[in-house]
C-alpha positions as CSV (number, residue, x, y, z in Angstrom):
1,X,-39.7,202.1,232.5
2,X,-37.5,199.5,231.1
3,X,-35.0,200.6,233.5
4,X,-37.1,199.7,236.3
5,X,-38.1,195.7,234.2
6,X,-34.9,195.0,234.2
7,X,-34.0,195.9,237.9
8,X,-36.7,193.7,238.9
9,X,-35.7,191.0,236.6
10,X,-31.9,191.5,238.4
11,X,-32.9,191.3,241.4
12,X,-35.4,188.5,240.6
13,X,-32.2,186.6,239.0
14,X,-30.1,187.2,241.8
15,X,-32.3,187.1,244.9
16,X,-31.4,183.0,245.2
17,X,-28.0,183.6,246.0
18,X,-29.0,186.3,248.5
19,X,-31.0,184.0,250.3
20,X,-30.6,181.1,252.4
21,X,-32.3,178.5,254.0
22,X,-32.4,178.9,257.7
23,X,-34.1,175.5,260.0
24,X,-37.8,176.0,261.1
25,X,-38.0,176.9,265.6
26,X,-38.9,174.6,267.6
27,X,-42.7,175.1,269.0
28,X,-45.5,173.0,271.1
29,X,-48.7,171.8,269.4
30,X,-51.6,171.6,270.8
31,X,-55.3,170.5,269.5
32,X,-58.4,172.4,271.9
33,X,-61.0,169.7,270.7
34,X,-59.0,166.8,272.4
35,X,-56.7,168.6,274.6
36,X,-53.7,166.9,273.6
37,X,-50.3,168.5,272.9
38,X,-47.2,168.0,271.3
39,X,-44.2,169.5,270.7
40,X,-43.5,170.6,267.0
41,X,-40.8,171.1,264.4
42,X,-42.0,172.3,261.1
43,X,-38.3,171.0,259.3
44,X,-35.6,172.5,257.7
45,X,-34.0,172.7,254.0
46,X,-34.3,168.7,253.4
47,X,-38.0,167.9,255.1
48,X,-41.0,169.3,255.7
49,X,-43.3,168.6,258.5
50,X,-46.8,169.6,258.3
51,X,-49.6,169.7,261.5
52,X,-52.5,167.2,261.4
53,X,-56.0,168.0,260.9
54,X,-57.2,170.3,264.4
55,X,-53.7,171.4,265.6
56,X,-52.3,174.7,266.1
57,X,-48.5,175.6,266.7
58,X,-47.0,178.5,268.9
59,X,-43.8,179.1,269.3
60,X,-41.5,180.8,272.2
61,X,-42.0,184.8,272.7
62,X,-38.4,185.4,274.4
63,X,-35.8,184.6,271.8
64,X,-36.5,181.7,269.8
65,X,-32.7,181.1,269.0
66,X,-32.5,179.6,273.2
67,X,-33.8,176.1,273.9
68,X,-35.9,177.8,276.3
69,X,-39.2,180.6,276.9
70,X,-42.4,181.7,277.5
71,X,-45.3,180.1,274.9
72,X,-49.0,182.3,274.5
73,X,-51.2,179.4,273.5
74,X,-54.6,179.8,273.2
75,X,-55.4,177.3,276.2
76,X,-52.5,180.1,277.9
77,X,-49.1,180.2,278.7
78,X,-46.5,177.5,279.9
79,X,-42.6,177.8,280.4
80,X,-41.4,176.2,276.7
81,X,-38.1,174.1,276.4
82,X,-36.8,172.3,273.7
83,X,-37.2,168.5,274.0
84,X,-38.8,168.9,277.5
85,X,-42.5,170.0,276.1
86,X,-44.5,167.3,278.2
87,X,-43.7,169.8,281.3
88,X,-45.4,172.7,279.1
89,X,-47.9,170.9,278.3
90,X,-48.6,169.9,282.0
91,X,-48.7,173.5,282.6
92,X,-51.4,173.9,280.5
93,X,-53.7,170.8,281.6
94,X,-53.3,169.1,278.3
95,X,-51.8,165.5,277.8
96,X,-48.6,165.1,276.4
97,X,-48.6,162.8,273.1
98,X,-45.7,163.1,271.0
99,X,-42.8,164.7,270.5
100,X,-42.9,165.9,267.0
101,X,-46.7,165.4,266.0
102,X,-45.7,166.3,262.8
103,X,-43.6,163.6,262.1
104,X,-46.0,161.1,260.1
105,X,-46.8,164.0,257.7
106,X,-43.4,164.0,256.7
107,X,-42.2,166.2,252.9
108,X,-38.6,165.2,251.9
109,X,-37.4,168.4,249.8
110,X,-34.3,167.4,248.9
111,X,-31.7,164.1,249.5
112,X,-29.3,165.1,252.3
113,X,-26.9,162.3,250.7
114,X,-26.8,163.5,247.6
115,X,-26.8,167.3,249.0
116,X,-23.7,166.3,251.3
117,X,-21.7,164.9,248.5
118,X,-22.5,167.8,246.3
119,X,-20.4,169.8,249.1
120,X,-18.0,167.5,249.3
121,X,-17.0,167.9,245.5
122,X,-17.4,171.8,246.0
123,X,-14.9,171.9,248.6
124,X,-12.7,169.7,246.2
125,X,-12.7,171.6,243.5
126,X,-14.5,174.7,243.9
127,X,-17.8,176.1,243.5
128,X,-18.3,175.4,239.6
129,X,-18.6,171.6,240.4
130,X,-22.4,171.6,239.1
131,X,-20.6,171.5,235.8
132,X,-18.2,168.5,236.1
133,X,-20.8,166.0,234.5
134,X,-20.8,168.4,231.4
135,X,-17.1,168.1,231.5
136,X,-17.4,164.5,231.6
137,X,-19.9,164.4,229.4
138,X,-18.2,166.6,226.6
139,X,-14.5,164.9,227.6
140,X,-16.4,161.7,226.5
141,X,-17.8,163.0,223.0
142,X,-14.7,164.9,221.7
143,X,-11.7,162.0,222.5
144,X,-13.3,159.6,220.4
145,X,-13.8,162.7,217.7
146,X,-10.5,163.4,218.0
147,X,-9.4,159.7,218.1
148,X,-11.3,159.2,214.7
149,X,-9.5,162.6,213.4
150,X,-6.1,161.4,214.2
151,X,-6.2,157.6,212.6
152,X,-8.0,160.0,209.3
153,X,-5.1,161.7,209.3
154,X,-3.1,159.2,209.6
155,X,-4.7,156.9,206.8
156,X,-4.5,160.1,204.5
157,X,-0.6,160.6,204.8
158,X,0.0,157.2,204.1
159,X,-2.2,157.1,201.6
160,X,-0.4,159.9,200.3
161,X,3.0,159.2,200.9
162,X,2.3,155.7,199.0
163,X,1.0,158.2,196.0
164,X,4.1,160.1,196.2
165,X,6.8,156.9,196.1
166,X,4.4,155.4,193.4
167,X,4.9,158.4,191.2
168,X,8.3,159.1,191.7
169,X,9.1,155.6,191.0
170,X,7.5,155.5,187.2
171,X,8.9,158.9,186.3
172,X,12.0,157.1,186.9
């Protein structure tokens, strides 16, 4: 039994390097109570986009990796193409209204700046880079430690070398 915890808990542990983040498909949106459609992109590892209120998405059913296929809709099936989703929506009798509908409900998950330069510095100096503000960070608390040590020492041999010559001067 424990066995088996702790094969969970490994894989578990691990599982987020085994995975990775892969961009949402392209799809059309369309909303039946207005008859309007759009075309729809639910984001990718930095953003999130979310449908409004009374829209549903569909996506292509020939490969989704191609710009290009065949989307079932509930209202019924048009000839889908990436950034050319006004003529699938004119297939299916519904007016065209925006390119990315989701756009103005809009999640940023994480700061493409900061993610960018994080690769940057990985492909500088390796993949341990996450620890180079510890480095800093511990290169800043032991110099001055060591600074401090160093001038002790230093006051404590003179100190004692003046002891010394004292000494050996009145046993003269």
């Amino acid at each position: 039994m424990t066995k088996y915890f702790l094969g969970v808990f490994l894989l578990f542990l691990f599982s987020g390097q085994i995975s990775q983040a892969a961009p949402a498909p392209w799809g059309l949106a369309i909303n039946q109570g207005t008859k309007e459609c759009a075309g729809f992109w639910g984001g990718d590892e930095f953003v999130s986009y979310k449908l409004p209120e009374g829209w549903k998405a569909y996506y292509p059913t020939s490969n989704p990796d191609s710009r290009w296929g065949k989307v079932q809709t509930d209202a019924g099936e048009c000839s889908f193409q990436i950034q050319k989703e006004e003529a699938c929506c004119m297939e299916l009798g519904y007016t065209f209204v925006s390119e990315n509908i989701g756009k103005d409900q809009k999640t940023i998950l994480r700061d493409r700046g900061v993610f960018e330069k994080e690769l940057e510095l990985q492909r500088k100096y390796g993949k341990y880079t996450q620890w180079l503000p510890v480095f800093r960070l511990a290169a800043m608390a032991i110099i001055p430690i060591v600074l401090i040590g160093i001038i002790v020492f230093v006051i404590w041999r003179v100190r004692k070398k003046r002891r010394f010559d004292k000494n050996t001067t009145h046993n003269r």
